[in-house]
N, C-alpha and C positions, 0 to 999 in steps of 0.2 A: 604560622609561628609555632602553634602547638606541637605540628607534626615535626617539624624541626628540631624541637625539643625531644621530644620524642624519641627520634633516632638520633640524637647527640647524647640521651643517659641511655641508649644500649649500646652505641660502640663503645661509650665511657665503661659500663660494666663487663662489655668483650675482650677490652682491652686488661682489665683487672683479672679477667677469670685467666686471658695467655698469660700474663706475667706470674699470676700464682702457678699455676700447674708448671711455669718455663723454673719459677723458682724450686718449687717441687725434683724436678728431673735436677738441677744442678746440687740439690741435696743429696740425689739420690747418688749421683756420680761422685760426692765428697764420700759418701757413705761405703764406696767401692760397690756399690750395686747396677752397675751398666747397662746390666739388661731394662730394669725400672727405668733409666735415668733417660733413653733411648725413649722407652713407651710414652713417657710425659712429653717428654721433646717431642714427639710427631705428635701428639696430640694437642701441645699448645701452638705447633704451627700449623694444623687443622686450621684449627680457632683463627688463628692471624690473618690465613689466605682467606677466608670467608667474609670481612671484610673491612681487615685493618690492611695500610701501607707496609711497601717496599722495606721499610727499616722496622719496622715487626715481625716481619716474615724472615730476613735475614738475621735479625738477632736468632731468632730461635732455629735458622738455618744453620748459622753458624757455631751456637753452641752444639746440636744435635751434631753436626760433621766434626766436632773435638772429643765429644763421645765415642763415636763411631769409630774415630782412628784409634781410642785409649782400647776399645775393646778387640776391631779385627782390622783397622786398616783396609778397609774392602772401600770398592768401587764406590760403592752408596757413600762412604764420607768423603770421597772427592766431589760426588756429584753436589753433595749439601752444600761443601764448599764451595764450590765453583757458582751453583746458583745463588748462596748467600753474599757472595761478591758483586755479582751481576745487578740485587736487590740494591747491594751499597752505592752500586755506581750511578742507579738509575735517582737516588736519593739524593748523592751527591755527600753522603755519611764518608769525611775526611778519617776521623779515626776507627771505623769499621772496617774500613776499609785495610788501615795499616791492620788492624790484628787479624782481620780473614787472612792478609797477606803474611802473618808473624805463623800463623799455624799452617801456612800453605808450604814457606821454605823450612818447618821444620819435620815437614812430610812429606819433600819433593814432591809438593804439584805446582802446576804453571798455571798463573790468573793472568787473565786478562786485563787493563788497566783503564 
């Protein structure tokens, strides 16, 4: 039971550390600085794929590929996309899913459903 605990207040502080840094990068993209807002963004989905869920890793997939498009529109934020879809679907994240899908038709790419 202890070790239980244990690893339930570090994912508990895993998951606080991607949400600050994920908040971080979406300040930084208010702030018009894309380049920073990018950096935080793969760094709090570092954090998420180490060993939080599918709807962890797609949030900060999917903010990171709205980034990516606001700055170059490159391959890399479809691919963010596309895998942060993938994350949604395996979750079963109904409204993830719609906004992966809202930023996907307004940067012609094709999800899968």
């Amino acid at each position: 039971a202890e070790n239980a605990l244990s690893i339930a207040n570090e994912v508990s502080e895993l998951h606080n550390a991607v949400e600050a840094t994920q908040t971080l990068g979406l300040i930084a993209r208010d702030e018009g600085d894309l380049g920073a807002a990018a950096a935080h963004l793969r760094r709090a989905l570092a954090m998420a794929q180490a060993r939080l869920g599918p709807l962890n890793t797609g949030s900060c997939r999917l903010d990171l590929a709205s980034v990516l498009f606001d700055a170059q529109g490159t391959s890399d934020a479809q691919q963010a996309l596309v895998a942060a879809n993938a994350d949604f679907i395996r979750c079963g994240a109904r409204k993830y899913i719609e906004r992966a899908q809202a930023l996907a038709t307004k940067h012609n790419v094709t999800l899968s459903r």
